[in-house]
C-alpha positions as CSV (number, residue, x, y, z in Angstrom):
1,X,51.2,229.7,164.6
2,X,52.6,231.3,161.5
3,X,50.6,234.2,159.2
4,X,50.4,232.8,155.7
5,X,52.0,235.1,154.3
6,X,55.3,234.5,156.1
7,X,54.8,231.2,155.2
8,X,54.9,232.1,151.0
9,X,58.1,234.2,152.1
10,X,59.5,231.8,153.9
11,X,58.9,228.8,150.8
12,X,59.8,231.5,148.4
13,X,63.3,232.2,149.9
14,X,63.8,228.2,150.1
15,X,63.0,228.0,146.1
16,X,65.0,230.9,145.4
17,X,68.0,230.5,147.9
18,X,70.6,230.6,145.6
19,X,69.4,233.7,144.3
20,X,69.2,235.3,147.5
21,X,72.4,234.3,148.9
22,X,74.1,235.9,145.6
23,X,72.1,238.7,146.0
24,X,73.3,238.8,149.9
25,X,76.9,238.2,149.6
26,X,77.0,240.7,146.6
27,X,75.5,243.4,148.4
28,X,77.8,242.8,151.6
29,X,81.0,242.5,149.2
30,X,79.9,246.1,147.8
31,X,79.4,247.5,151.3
32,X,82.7,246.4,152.4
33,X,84.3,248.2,149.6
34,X,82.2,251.6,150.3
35,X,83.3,251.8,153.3
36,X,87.0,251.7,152.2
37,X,86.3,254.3,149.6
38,X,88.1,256.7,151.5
39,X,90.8,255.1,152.5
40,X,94.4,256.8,151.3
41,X,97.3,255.1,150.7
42,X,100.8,256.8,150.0
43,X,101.2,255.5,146.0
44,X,97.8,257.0,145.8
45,X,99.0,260.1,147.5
46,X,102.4,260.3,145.6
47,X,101.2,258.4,142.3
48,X,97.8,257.9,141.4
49,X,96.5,261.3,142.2
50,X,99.1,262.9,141.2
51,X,99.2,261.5,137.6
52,X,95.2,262.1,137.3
53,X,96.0,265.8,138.0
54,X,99.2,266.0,135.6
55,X,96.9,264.2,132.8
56,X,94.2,266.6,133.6
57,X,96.4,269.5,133.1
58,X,97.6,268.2,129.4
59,X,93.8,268.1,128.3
60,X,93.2,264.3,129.8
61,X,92.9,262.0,126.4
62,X,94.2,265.0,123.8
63,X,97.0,265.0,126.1
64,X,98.1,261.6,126.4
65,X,101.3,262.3,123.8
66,X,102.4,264.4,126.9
67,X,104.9,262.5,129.2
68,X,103.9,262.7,132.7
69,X,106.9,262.5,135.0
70,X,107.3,259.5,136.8
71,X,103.7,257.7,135.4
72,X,105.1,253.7,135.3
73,X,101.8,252.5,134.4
74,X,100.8,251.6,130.8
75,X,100.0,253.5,128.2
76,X,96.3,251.6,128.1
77,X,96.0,252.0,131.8
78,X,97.2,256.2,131.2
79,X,94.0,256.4,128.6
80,X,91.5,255.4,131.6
81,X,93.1,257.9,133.8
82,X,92.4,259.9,131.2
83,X,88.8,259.2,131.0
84,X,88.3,259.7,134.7
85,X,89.7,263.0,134.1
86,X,85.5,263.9,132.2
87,X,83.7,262.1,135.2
88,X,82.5,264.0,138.0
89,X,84.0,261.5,140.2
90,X,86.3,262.2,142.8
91,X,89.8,261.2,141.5
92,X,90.6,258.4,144.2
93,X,86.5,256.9,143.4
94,X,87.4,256.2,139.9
95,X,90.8,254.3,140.1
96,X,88.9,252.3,142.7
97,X,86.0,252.1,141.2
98,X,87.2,250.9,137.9
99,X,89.3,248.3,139.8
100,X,86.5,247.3,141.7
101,X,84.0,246.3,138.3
102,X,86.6,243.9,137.6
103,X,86.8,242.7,140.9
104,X,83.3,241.6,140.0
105,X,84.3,240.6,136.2
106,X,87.0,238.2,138.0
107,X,84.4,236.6,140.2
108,X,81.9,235.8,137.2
109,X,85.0,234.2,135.2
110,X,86.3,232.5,137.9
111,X,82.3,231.2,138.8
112,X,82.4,230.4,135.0
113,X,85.4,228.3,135.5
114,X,84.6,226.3,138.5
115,X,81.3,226.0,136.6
116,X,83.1,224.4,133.8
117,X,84.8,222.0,135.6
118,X,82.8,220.9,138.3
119,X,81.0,217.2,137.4
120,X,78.9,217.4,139.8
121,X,76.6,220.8,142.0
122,X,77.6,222.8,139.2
123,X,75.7,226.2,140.7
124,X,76.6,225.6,144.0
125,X,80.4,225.5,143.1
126,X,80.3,228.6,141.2
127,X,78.1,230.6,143.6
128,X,80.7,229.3,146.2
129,X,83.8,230.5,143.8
130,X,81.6,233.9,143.1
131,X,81.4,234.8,146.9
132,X,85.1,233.5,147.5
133,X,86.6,236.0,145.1
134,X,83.8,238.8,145.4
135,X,84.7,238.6,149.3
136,X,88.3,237.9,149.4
137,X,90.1,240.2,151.6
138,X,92.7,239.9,149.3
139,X,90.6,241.3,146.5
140,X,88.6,244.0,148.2
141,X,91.5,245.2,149.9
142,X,93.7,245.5,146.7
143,X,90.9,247.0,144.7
144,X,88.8,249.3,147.2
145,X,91.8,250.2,149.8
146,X,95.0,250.0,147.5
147,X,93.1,251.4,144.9
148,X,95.6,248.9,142.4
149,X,94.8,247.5,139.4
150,X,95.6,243.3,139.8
151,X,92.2,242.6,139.4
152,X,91.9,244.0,135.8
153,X,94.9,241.8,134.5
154,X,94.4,238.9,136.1
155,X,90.5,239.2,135.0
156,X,92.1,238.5,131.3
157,X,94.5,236.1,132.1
158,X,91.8,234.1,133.8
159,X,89.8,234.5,130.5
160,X,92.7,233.1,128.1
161,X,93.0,230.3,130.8
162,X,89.0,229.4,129.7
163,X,89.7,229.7,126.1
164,X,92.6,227.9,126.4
165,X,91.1,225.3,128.0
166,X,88.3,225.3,125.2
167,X,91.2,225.1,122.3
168,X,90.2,228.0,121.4
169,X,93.7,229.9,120.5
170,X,92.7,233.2,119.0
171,X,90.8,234.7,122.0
172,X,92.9,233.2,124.5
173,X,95.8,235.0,122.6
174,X,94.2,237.9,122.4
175,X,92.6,238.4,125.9
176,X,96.5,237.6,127.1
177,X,97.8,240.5,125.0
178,X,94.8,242.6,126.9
179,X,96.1,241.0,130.2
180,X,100.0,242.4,129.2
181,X,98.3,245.9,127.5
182,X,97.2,246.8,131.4
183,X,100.5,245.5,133.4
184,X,103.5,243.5,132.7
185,X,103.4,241.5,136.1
186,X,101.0,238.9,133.0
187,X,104.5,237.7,132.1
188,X,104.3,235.5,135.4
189,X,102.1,233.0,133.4
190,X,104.2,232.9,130.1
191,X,106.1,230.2,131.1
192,X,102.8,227.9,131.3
193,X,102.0,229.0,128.2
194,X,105.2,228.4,126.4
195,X,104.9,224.7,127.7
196,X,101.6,224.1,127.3
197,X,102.5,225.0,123.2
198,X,105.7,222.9,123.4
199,X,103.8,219.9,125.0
200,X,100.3,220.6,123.0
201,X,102.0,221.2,119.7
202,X,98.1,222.4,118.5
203,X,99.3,225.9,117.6
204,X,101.6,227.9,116.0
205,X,104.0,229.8,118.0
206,X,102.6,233.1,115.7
207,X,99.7,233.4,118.1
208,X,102.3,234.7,120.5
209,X,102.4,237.4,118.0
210,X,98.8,238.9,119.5
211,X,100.2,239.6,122.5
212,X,102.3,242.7,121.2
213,X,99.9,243.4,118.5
214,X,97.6,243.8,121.3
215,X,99.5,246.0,123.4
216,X,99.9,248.5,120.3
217,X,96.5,248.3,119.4
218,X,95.4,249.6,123.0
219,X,98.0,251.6,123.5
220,X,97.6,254.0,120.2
221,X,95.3,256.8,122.1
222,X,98.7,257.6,123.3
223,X,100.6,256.3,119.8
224,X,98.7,258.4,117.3
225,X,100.0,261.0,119.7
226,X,103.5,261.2,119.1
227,X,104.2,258.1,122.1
228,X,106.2,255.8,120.9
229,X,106.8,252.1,121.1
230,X,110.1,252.4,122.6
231,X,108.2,254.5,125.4
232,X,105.6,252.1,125.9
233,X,108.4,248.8,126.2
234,X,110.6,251.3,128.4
235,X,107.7,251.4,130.6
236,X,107.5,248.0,131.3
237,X,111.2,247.2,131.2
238,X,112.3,249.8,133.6
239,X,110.1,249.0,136.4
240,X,111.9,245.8,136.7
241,X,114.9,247.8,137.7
242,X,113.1,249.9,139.6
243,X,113.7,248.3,142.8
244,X,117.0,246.7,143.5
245,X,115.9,244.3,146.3
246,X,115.9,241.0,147.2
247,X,112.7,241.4,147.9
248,X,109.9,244.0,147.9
249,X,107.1,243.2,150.4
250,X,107.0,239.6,148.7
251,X,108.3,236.4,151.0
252,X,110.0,235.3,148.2
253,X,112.1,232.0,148.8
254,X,115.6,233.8,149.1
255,X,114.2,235.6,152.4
256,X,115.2,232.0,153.9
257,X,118.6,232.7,152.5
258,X,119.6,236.3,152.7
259,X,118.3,239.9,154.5
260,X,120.4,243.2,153.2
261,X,124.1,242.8,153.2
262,X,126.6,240.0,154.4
263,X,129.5,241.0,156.7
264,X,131.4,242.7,154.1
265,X,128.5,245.3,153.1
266,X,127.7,243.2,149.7
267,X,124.1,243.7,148.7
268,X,122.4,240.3,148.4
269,X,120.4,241.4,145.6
270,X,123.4,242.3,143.8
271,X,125.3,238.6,144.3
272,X,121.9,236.9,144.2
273,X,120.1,238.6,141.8
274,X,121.5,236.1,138.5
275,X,121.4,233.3,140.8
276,X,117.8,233.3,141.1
277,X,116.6,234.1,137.7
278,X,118.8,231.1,136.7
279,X,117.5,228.8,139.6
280,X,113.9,229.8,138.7
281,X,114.6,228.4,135.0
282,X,116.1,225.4,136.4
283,X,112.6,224.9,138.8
284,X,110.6,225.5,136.2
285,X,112.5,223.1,133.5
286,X,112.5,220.3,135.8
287,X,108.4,220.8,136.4
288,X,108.4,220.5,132.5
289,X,110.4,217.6,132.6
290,X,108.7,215.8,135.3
291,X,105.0,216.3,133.3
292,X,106.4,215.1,130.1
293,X,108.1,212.4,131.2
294,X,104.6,211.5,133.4
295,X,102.8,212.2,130.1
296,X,100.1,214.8,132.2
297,X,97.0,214.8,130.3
298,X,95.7,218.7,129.5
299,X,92.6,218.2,131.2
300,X,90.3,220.9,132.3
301,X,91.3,220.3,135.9
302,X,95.0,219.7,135.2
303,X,95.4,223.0,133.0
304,X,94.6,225.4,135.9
305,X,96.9,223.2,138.7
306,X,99.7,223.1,136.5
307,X,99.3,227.2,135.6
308,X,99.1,227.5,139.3
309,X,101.9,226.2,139.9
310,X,104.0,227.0,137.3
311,X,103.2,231.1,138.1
312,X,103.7,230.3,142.0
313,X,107.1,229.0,141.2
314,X,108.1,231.8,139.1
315,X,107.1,234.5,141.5
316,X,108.3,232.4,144.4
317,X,111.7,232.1,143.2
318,X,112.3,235.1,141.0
319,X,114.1,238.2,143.3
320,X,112.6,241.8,143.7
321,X,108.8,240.5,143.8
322,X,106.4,243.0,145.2
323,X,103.2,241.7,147.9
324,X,100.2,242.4,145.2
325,X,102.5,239.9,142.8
326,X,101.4,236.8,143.6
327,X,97.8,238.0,143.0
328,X,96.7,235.7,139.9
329,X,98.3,232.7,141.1
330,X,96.3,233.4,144.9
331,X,92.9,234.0,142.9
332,X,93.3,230.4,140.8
333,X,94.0,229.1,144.2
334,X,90.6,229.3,145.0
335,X,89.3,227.7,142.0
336,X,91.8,224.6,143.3
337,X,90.5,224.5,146.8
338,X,86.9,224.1,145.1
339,X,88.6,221.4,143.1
340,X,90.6,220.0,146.0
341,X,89.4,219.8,148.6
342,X,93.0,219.1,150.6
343,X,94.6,222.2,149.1
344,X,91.6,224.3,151.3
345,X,93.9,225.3,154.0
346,X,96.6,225.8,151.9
347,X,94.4,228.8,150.3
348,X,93.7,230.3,153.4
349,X,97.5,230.2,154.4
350,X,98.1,231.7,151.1
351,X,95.6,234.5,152.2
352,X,96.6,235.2,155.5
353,X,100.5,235.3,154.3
354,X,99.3,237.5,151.8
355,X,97.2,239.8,154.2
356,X,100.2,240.1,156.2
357,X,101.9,241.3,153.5
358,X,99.3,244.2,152.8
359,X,98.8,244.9,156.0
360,X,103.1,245.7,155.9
361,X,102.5,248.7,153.3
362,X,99.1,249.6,154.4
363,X,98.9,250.2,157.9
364,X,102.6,249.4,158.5
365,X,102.5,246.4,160.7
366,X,105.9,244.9,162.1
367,X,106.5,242.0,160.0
368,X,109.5,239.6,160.3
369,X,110.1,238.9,156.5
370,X,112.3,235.6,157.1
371,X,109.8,233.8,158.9
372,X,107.2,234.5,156.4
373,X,109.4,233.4,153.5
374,X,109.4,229.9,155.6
375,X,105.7,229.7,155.5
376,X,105.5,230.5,152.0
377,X,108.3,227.7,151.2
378,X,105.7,225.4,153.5
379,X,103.0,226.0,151.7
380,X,104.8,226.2,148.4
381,X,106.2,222.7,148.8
382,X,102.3,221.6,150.3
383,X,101.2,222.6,147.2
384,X,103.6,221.0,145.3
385,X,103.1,217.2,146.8
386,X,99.2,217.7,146.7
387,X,99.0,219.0,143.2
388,X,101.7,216.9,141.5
389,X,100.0,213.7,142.8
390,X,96.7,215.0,141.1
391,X,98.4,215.3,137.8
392,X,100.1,212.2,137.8
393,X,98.0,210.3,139.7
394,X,98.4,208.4,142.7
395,X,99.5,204.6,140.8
396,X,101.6,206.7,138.6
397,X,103.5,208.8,141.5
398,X,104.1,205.2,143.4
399,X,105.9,203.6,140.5
C-alpha cells in the first residue's frame, strides 16, 4: 500500500527528473568543494596570500600602480585580488571562490555546447556535459583545492569556440582577448585559430587585433596607474622562462626521450629545448596539411575535434609544460566523449593521468614521470586515429 501523497511525490519527481538530478548533482559538486575550502597549498602559502596581503597594504585597487614583488599573474587577474582585498572574506575563500563561479560558468557553456551540437536528446546531453564538468575531479580540485584560476580562462576560450562556431567573429575575438587578459597559457589554442582563418578565409586577420586591445582594456585599473604595457607583456613573457625544464609536472612527450642530464652533465632542456618548439611546428603543419589536403568540412562537430587536437598537440609536444596546462584541451574532451562515444575512455585516461599529476604537487605522491609520458603518448596517438577518422571520414581515410 502507498499513501497518496507519496504517490504525487513520487509522479512529481518522475516529471521533473531532470530538474532534480541538476538540482542533486549541483548541490553535491558545491559540497565537494566546501569541504576543500580549507585546504592549503604551498603557491597559496608563498603566492596567493602573500600577494593579497602586499595589494592590501598599497590600498588594494588605488594601489594597483604599485609593483608587488614576485606577482606573475596578470594585471586583470591583480584587480580582482584587489577587490577581495573590500570583502570580508577570508583571503584563501575568495581566490577559490571566484575560481569556483566559473567553474560553474564553464559547465553552463560547455552544457550549451553539447546542446548545440547534439541532433538528437538534446537536454539529456547537456545535463550529462553540466554534471561532467561541474563534478570533474579535475575541475573541483584545481578550483576549490589549488585555489588556480584555469577555469576562468578556459571558461572564455570555450565561449569564442561557440561564437566561432556560429560565424560570429567579433565576440569570439573578443571573449579570446578576455581568455589571454586573465592568463597567457590561452595561447595554446592560437594555432587552431590561425588555421581555422587560413582555411576559412571568412575574416580578416584585424580581428586578431581584439585580442591585445582586450588585454589593455582590462588591464588599465593598473594602466591609468602608472603600469605600463611593457610590464604587463613582461608578465606574460617571463613566466615562460621561468622554469628551465623539460618538464614541469606535465608528461609531456620528451619525458619518453630525456630525464635531467645525459652522461656529460648537459641539461636536456637546454639541448632539447629548440628542438621541440621546432618539432611542435612541424606536428602541427602536417595536421594542417593533412585537413586541407582532406578538405575537413568546419562543421559544428569538427571545429571542437580539430581544436582539441590541435591544443593537445601543442602542449603535448612543447617543453617546460606545467600539470594544470592541459586543462582546456581535458575539459573539451568531455564535450568529445559526449560526441564520441569511442573516445569515452580515452577522457577518463586523460583524467586519471591528469589526477596523477595533481596529486604530484598536492599531496606529493611518488610519480614515475617516464612512464606517464608513455601513457599520454598512448592516449595522444588514440586520440589521434579516432578523431582524424571522424573528420575525414571513414571512405575518405581508406582511399
Amino acid at each position: 500500500m502507498i499513501f497518496k501523497f507519496e504517490e504525487k511525490a513520487l509522479k512529481w519527481l518522475a516529471d521533473h527528473i531532470m530538474i532534480v538530478v541538476f538540482i542533486a548533482a549541483t548541490l553535491v559538486s558545491i559540497a565537494i568543494r566546501y569541504f576543500l575550502k580549507d585546504y592549503l597549498t604551498t603557491d597559496a602559502m608563498w603566492c596567493l596570500l602573500p600577494w593579497y596581503d602586499a595589494i592590501k597594504a598599497n590600498g588594494g585597487i588605488g594601489g594597483l600602480g604599485t609593483p608587488v614583488e614576485g606577482l606573475n599573474y596578470s594585471f586583470t587577474y591583480q584587480f580582482f585580488i584587489a577587490v577581495f582585498t573590500y570583502l570580508p572574506i577570508n583571503a584563501l575563500y575568495c581566490y577559490k571562490i571566484f575560481s569556483i563561479i566559473f567553474d560553474y560558468l564553464l559547465a553552463g557553456a560547455i552544457a550549451y555546447l553539447v546542446y548545440d551540437l547534439a541532433a538528437n536528446k538534446k537536454r539529456e546531453l547537456a545535463l550529462l556535459a553540466f554534471i561532467l564538468v561541474s563534478c570533474s575531479p579535475l575541475v573541483f580540485m584545481d578550483s576549490a583545492a589549488w585555489g588556480q584560476c584555469d577555469s576562468i580562462y578556459s571558461f572564455w576560450i570555450v565561449m569564442a569556440l561557440i561564437f566561432l562556431r556560429k560565424e560570429k567573429y567579433l565576440p569570439t575575438f573578443i571573449f579570446y582577448g578576455v581568455a589571454f587578459a586573465f592568463k597567457f597559457q590561452a595561447i595554446f589554442v592560437m594555432p587552431f585559430f590561425l588555421f581555422y582563418y587560413f582555411y576559412k578565409r571568412r575574416f580578416s586577420i584585424i580581428y586578431f587585433l581584439l585580442i591585445p586591445v582586450m588585454m589593455v582594456v582590462l588591464a588599465l585599473p593598473s594602466l591609468v596607474q602608472g603600469r605600463t604595457i611593457s610590464e604587463m607583456i613582461h608578465i606574460y613573457t617571463d613566466n615562460t622562462s621561468l622554469h628551465q625544464s623539460l618538464a614541469n609536472g606535465y608528461p609531456t612527450f620528451w619525458r619518453v626521450l630525456a630525464d635531467g642530464t645525459n652522461f656529460t652533465g648537459e641539461d636536456a632542456y637546454g639541448v632539447l629545448k629548440h628542438a621541440a618548439m621546432a618539432f611542435t611546428v612541424i606536428v602541427l603543419g602536417c595536421l594542417v596539411y593533412a585537413w586541407v589536403k582532406k578538405a575537413v568540412e568546419f562543421t559544428g562537430k569538427n571545429i571542437i575535434i580539430m581544436a582539441f587536437i590541435m591544443t593537445y598537440t601543442t602542449i603535448f609536444f612543447l617543453p617546460a609544460m606545467h600539470e594544470r596546462y592541459g586543462f582546456s584541451y581535458e575539459v573539451l574532451a568531455i564535450v568529445i566523449a559526449i560526441m564520441v562515444a569511442k573516445t569515452i575512455p580515452l577522457a577518463v585516461g586523460l583524467t586519471c593521468l591528469s589526477l596523477t599529476t595533481y596529486g604530484a604537487y598536492l599531496f606529493n605522491n611518488t610519480t614515475n614521470e617516464w612512464f606517464l609520458s608513455v601513457i599520454n603518448l598512448v592516449l595522444y596517438i588514440s586520440y589521434m586515429i579516432i578523431l582524424n577518422k571522424e573528420l575525414i571520414g571513414i571512405e575518405k581515410a581508406e582511399v
